[in-house]
N, C-alpha and C positions, 0 to 999 in steps of 0.2 A: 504493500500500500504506500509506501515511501518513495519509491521512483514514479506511480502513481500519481502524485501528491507536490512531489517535484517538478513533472512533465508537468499539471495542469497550471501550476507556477509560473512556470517557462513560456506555457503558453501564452495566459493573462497577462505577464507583461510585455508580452510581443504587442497583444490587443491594446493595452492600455497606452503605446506609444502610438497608436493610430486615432484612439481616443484621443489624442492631445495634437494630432492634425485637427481633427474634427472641434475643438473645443475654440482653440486659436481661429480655425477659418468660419466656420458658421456665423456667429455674429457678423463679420464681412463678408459674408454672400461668397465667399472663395469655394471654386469645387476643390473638394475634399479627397480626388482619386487621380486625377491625370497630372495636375499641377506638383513638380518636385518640391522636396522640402529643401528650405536653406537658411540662410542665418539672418534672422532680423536685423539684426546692423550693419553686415556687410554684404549681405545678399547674394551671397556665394551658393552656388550649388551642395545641398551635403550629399556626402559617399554613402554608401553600405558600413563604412568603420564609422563613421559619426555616428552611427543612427541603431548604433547595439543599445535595446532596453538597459536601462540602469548602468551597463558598466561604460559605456561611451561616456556620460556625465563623471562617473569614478575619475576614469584612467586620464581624462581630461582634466582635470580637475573641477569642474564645473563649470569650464571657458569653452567660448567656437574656437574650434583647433588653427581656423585663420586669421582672426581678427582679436581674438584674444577678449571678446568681449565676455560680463558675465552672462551665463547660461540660466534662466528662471528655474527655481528649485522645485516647482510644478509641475516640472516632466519626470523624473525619476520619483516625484510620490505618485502624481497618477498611476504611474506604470507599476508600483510599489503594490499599492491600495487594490488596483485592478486586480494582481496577481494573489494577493492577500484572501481577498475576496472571494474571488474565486475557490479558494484552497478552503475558505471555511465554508460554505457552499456544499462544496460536495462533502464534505466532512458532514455536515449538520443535518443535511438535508436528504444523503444516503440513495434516493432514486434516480440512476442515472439519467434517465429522461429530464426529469423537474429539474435536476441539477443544472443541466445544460441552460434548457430554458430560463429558470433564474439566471445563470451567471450570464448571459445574453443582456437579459434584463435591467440586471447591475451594472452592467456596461455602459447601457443605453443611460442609466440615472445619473452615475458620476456626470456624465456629459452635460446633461439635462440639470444639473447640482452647479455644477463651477457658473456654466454661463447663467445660470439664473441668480446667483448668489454678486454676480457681476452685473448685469445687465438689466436684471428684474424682467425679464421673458425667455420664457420655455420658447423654445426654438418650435414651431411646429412640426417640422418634418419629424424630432427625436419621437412625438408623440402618434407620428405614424409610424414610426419603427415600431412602437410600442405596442401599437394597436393591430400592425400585421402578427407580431409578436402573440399576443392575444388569441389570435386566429387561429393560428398553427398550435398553439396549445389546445383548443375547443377544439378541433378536430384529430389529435392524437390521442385525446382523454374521451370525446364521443360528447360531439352536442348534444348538449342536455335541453330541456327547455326551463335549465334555469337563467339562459345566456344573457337573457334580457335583466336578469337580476343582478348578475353581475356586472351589465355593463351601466345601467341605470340606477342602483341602490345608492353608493355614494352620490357619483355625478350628478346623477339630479338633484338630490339635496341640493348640494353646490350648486348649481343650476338655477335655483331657485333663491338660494343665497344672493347670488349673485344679482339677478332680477329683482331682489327687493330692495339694495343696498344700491344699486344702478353702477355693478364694477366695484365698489368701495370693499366691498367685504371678503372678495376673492378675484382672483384673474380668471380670463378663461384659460389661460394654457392648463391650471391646475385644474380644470373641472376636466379637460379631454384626457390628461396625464390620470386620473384616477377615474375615468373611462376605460382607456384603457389597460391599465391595471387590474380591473374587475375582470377582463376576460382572462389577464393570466393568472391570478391569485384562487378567481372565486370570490363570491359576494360575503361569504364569512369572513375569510382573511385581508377584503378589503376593507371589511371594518374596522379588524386590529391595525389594518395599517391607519388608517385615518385617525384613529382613537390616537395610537405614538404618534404620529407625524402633528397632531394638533398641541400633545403633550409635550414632545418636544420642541416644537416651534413657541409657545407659551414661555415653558422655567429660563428654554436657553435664551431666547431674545430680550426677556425682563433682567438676564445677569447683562446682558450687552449694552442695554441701557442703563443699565446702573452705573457699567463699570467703563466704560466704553462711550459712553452719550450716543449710541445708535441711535438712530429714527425712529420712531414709531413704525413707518411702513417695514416690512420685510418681505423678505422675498422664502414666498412656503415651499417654493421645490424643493430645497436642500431637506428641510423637514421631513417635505412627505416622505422624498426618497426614505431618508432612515428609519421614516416608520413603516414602510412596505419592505424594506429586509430585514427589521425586526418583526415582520408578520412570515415574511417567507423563510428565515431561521425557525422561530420559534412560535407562530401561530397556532399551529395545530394544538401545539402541547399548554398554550395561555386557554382555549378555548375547551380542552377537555379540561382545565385546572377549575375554570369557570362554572361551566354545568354539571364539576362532579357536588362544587358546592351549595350546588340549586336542589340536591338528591338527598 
């Protein structure tokens, strides 16, 4: 289970360096696949040796090997975090199907986490990723006719939130983001996620203001994110904890 464990590692920070093309270009409308990567300061082409997950930043010391400029410390925790992630994923979560599909997932939220926590918009297309995503799980696991419950139970609230508060009380990127989330999680576990993601976005952003004089406004992607992989870690087993105490 260890070379296992270490491959899916290896893997996740391959992804997680591509995640952080995607994170830099999207806010600038840049495509994400044909266009090479190069040095924001000097604007040099990079090779195949720049561009090794985590230890290119190492063995460089954290500089573009031609310009000497510093290198943002963003890209080797992305690719860190992704790989992380992934590892506890399949650890946690033990079915290799669902496995996949979460760590896919997780992928798509860091993305969907940095630029919104920057930018205060969910990028739409991350939440078509999401929602194809969704799809392809309903039909590996066998459309149920609970799909509309999954895909409407939160969202619509939010939905509705939204409509009363005119925008003030949520974005919509965040009502389509736990749209589609509902297809991949299920209408149970999108509730624990929403339940963490509100809890967390709540304790953490009242210390940021405290301590920090943050805004009032916040930006809920980063939130939900965490609370939808603390529903897809641990969901199953908060919600048997729940209804064993309802018995």
């Amino acid at each position: 289970m260890m070379i296992t464990y270490i491959l899916i590692f290896l893997y996740g920070i391959s992804i997680g360096s591509f995640l952080n093309v995607c994170i830099y270009r999207i806010p600038r409308r840049e495509n994400i696949v044909i266009s090479r990567s190069h040095c924001r300061k000097c604007n040099t082409t990079l090779k195949a040796r720049d561009l090794v997950p985590v230890f290119s930043y190492l063995f460089l010391g954290g500089k573009c090997r031609y310009c000497k400029e510093r290198v943002s410390i963003q890209y080797p925790l992305v690719e860190l975090l992704n790989g992380s992630l992934w590892v506890l994923t399949f650890f946690l979560v033990g079915d290799p199907i669902k496995s996949i599909i979460y760590c896919l997932m997780i992928s798509g939220l860091l993305v969907l986490s940095v630029i919104d926590w920057r930018t205060f918009e969910i990028p739409f297309g991350i939440n078509v990723y999401l929602f194809v995503l969704g799809i392809i799980r309903e039909v590996v696991e066998g459309i149920s006719i609970s799909i509309l419950l999954d895909f409407l139970l939160v969202s619509g609230f939010l939905l509705f939130l939204f409509l009363i508060t005119r925008g003030r009380g949520i974005g919509g990127g965040d009502i389509k983001l736990m749209a589609a989330v509902g297809l991949i999680l299920g209408w149970k576990l999108t509730l624990v996620a929403f339940f963490f993601g509100c809890l967390y976005g709540s304790v953490i952003h009242i210390i940021r203001m405290k301590v920090s004089k943050a805004e009032h406004v916040l930006a809920m992607g980063p939130y939900l994110s965490a609370g939808i992989i603390t529903a897809a870690w641990f969901g199953t087993k908060i919600l048997e904890w729940y209804t064993a105490g309802w018995n």
